[in-house]
C-alpha positions as a Python dict, from the first residue, in 0.01 Angstrom:
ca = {
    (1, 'X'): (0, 0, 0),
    (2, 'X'): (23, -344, 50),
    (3, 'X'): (-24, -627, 283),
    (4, 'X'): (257, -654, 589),
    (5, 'X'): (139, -1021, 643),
    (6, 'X'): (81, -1196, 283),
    (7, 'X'): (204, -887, 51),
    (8, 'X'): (-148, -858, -166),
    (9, 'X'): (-166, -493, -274),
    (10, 'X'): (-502, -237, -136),
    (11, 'X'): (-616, 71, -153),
    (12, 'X'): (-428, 280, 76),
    (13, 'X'): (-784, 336, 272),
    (14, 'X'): (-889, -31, 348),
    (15, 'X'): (-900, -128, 746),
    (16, 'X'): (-811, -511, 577),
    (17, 'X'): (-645, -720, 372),
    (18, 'X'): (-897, -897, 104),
    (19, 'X'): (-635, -1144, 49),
    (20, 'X'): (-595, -1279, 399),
    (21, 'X'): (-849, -1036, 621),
    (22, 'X'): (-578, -949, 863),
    (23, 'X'): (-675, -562, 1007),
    (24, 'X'): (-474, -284, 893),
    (25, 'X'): (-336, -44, 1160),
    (26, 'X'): (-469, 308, 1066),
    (27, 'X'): (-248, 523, 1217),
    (28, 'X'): (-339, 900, 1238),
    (29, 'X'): (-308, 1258, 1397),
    (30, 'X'): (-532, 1165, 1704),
    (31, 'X'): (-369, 842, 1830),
    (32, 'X'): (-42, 1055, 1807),
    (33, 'X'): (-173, 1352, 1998),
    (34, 'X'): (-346, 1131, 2278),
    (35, 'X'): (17, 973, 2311),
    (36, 'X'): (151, 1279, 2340),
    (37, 'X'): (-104, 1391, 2649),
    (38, 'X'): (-63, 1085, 2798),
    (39, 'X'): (312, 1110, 2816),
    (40, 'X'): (265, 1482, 2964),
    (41, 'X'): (0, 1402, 3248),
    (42, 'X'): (249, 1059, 3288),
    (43, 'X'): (530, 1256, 3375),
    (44, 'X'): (399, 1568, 3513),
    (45, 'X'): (120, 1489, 3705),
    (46, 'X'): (289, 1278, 3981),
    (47, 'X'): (546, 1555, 3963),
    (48, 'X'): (306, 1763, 4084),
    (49, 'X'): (154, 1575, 4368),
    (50, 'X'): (511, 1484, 4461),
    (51, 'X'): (532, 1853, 4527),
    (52, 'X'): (263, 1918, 4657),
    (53, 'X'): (317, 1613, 4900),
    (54, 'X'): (651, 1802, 5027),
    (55, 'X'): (492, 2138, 5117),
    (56, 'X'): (173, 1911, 5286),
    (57, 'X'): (484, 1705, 5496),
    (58, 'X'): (675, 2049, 5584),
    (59, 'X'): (441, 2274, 5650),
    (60, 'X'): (109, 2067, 5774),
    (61, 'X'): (115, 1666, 5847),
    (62, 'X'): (363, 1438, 5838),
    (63, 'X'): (139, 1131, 5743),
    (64, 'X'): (-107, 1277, 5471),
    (65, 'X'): (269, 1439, 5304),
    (66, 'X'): (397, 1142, 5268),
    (67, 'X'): (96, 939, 5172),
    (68, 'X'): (71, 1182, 4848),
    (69, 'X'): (486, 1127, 4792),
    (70, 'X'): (418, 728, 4799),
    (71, 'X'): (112, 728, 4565),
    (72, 'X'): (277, 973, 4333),
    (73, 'X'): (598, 766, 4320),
    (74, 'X'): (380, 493, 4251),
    (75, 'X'): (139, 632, 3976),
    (76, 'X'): (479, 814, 3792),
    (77, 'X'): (610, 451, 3781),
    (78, 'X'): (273, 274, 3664),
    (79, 'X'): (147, 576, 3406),
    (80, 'X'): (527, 562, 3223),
    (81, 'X'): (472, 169, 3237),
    (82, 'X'): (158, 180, 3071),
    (83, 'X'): (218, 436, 2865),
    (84, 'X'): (571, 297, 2711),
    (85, 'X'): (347, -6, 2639),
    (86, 'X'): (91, 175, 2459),
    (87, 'X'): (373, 341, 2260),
    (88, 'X'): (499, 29, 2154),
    (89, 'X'): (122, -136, 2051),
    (90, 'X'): (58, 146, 1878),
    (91, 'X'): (386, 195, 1662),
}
């Protein structure tokens, strides 16, 4: 393996560069698996409280129905934000 900033070759288990000390990315099974969950509770979770927040707005109050359609709205928006910028940190 070798350096992506100043090219020196290392062992393919080093966390740095000797030549210039900049930190190798160790990429692995578990950073791929958390993306993975993350992008599953990003998506799904507000789905859910979305639906939930319709049968809470038909069938019970108006006001605490659409209070859960807001904030899921809002947390589907902010978790894919966050989590499309972790992708691209990461990789």
């Amino acid at each position: 393996m070798f350096c992506k900033a100043c090219g020196h070759e290392m062992l393919d288990s080093a966390t740095m560069c000797v030549g210039c000390g900049t930190p190798v990315k160790q990429s692995g099974e578990v950073s791929k698996a958390l993306l993975v969950w993350g992008w599953v509770c990003a998506v799904l979770l507000p789905i859910v409280g979305l639906i939930l927040g319709i049968v809470v707005t038909v069938k019970q109050r108006w006001g605490h129905g659409i209070g859960m359609i807001v904030a899921s709205i809002f947390f589907w928006f902010f978790w894919i934000a966050f989590f499309a910028e972790l992708t691209t940190a990461l990789y």
